[in-house]
N, C-alpha and C positions, 0 to 999 in steps of 0.2 A: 638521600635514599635513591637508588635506583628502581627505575621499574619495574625490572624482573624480580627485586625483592621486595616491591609492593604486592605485586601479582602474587609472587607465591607464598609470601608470608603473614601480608597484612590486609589486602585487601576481604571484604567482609561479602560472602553471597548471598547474603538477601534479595536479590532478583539479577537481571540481566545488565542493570544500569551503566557499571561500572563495564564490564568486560566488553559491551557493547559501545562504550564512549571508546572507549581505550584500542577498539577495534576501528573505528572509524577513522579517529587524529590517525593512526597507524598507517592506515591506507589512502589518508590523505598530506604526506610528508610531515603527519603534528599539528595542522591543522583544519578546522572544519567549523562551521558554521551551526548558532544551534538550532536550525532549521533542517540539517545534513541529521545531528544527532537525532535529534527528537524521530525523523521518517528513518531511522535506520531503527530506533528503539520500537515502533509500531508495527514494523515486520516478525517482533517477538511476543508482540500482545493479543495473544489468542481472544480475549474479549472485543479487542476495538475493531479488528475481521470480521467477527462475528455479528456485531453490534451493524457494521456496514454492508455485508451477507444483507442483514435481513432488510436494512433502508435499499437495498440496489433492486430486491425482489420486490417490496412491495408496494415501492415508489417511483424511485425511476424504472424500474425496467416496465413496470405496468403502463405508464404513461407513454415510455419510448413506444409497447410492444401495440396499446392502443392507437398510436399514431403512425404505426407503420412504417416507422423508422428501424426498428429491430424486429427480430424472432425469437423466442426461447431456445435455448439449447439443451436437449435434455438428456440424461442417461435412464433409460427405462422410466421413472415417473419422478424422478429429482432432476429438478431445473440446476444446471450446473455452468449457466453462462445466457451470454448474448451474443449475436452475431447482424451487422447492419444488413436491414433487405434492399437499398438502394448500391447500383451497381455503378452508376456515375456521383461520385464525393466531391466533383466540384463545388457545386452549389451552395454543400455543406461547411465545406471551408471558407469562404466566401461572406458567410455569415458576419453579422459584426460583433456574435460573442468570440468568435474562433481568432479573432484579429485582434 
């Protein structure tokens, strides 16, 4: 069986699984790692975005933004990012988790 007559005849869409694997090998000469798949399927998972949206808000960015490491970014009253307030990142790099 060929691809293109899996794709268009047999394959089954109940989510994004398949056409996003199939997407990946593709653009990776056939193949890919399933670490490559899995973070290319998570870019389709409106829940696990979301799910990490709200850990970033009110976990790490609270910590970062209490330690003056970052600032919020905001659009009118929705926090829509971070941004570092140290303007010399050596330091930061240097660390011995960033190593």
């Amino acid at each position: 069986m060929s691809l293109k007559d899996f794709t268009n005849n047999r394959m089954k869409m109940s989510h994004v699984y398949q056409p996003v694997t199939l997407k990946v090998l593709l653009q990776q000469n056939g193949q890919a790692t399933i670490d490559e798949i899995a973070k290319s399927l998570l870019l389709y998972d409106q829940s696990q975005i979301d799910y990490y949206g709200l850990r970033t808000k009110s976990l790490v960015g609270k910590v970062l933004t209490n330690n003056d490491v970052v600032e919020p970014i905001k659009q009118g009253r929705s926090l829509v990012g971070y941004r570092l307030v140290q303007d010399d990142l050596t330091e930061a790099f240097q660390s011995p988790i960033m190593t």
